[in-house]
C-alpha positions in Angstrom: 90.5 -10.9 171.9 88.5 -7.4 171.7 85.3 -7.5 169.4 85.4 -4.1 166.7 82.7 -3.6 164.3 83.3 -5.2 160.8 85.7 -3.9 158.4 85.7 -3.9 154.1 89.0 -5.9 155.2 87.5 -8.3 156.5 85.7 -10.0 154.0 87.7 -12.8 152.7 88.8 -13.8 156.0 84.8 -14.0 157.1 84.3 -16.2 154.4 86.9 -18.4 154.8 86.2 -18.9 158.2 82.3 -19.7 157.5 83.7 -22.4 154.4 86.3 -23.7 157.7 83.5 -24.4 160.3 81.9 -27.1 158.2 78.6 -26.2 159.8 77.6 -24.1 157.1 76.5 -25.4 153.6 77.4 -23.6 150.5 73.7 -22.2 150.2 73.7 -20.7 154.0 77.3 -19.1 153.5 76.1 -17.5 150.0 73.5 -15.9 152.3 75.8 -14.7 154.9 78.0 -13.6 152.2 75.3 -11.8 150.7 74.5 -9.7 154.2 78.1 -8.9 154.9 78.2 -7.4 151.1 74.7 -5.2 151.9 76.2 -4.1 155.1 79.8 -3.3 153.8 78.1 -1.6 150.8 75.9 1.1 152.8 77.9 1.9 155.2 75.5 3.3 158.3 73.0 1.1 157.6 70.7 -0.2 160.9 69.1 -3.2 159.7 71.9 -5.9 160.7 75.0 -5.1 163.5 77.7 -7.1 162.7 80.6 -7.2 165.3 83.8 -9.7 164.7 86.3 -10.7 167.2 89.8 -10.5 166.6 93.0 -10.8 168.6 96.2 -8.6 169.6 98.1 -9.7 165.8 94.1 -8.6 163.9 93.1 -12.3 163.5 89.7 -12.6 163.1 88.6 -15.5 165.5 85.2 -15.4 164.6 81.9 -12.9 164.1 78.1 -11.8 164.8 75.2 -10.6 162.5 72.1 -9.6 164.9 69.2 -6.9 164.1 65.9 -6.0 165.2 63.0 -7.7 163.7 60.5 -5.3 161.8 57.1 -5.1 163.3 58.0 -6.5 166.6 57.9 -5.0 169.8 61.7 -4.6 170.6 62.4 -8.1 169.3 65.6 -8.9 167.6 67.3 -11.4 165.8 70.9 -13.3 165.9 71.2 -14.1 162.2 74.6 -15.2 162.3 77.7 -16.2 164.7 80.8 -18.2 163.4 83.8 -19.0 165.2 86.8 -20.2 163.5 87.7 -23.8 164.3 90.9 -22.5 165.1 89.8 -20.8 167.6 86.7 -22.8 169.1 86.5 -23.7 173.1 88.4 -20.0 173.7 84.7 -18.1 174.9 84.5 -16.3 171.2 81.1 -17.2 171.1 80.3 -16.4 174.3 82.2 -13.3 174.2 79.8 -12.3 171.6 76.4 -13.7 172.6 77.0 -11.6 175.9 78.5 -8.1 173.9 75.0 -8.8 171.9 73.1 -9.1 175.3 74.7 -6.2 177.0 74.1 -4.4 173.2 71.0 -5.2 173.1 70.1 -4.6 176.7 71.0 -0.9 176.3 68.7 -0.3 173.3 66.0 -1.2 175.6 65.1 -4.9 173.5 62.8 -7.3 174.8 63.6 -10.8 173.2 65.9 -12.3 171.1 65.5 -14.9 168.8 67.5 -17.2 166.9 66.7 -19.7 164.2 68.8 -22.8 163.4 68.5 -26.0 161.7 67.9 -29.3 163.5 70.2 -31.3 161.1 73.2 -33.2 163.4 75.9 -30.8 162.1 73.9 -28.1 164.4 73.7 -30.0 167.6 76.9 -28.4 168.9 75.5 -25.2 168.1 71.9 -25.9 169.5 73.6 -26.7 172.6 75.9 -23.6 173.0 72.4 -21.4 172.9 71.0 -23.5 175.6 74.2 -23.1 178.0 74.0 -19.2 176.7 70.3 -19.6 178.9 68.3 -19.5 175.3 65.2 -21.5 175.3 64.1 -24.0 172.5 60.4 -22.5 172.1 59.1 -23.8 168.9 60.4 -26.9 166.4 59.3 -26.9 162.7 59.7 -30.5 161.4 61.1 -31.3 157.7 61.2 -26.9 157.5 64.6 -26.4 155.5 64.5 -30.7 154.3 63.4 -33.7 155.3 65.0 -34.8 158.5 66.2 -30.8 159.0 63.8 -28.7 161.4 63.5 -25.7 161.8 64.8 -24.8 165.8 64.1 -21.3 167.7 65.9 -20.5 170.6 64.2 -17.1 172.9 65.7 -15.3 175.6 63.4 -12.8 177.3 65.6 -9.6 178.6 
């Protein structure tokens, strides 16, 4: 698997993959739609860096949506990672998380930050960040429904 920056191509496939994980409801893949579309529509754009993960035949197995977080001191988000279920238990997402690291690392950030639900559908994904060394640092009860929190994971670099 190499990881390449994302391609007009790539579109459908994205989406299906997001529809296939059955993490994602229809809302939250509208809104990753809606940031693949802005950055495939201004191409050299630096507010999100998306990267997908494909293998020797140009399968995608899976991508990443990270960007720095305005106002902050060298603080930076991970939007969005999805990995097909095809392809799941393979290291995509840790192939990723660490190509974002090493990225990241380079442009001299000093935290990253993800945000993700607390519903049970995420618990999979909540753990993979803690194995990845993230950090549960702050829990908003009932945030995105009742019974859903809002969970962020930090990483100082």
């Amino acid at each position: 698997m190499t990881l390449r920056p994302l391609r007009a191509t790539d579109r459908d496939e994205l989406r299906s993959i997001l529809d296939r994980t059955g993490a994602f409801s229809p809302p939250e893949v509208k809104v990753a739609m809606e940031l693949i579309d802005f950055a495939l529509g201004r191409p050299g754009q630096t507010d999100y860096y998306f990267w997908c993960v494909e293998d020797a035949e140009g399968h995608l197995g899976g991508y990443m949506c990270y960007g720095e977080v305005p106002l902050s001191d060298r603080c930076w988000d991970l939007y969005w990672i999805a990995v097909d279920p095809a392809a799941q238990g393979q290291g995509l997402g840790k192939q990723m998380v660490l190509s974002m690291e090493a990225d990241l690392r380079e442009r001299r950030a000093r935290k990253i930050f993800i945000e993700t639900g607390g519903k049970t559908s995420y618990g999979n994904t909540r753990k993979f960040y803690e194995t990845m060394g993230y950090e549960e640092i702050a829990r908003v009860p009932g945030f995105f429904a009742v019974g859903d929190d809002k969970v962020i994971f930090g990483k100082d670099l």
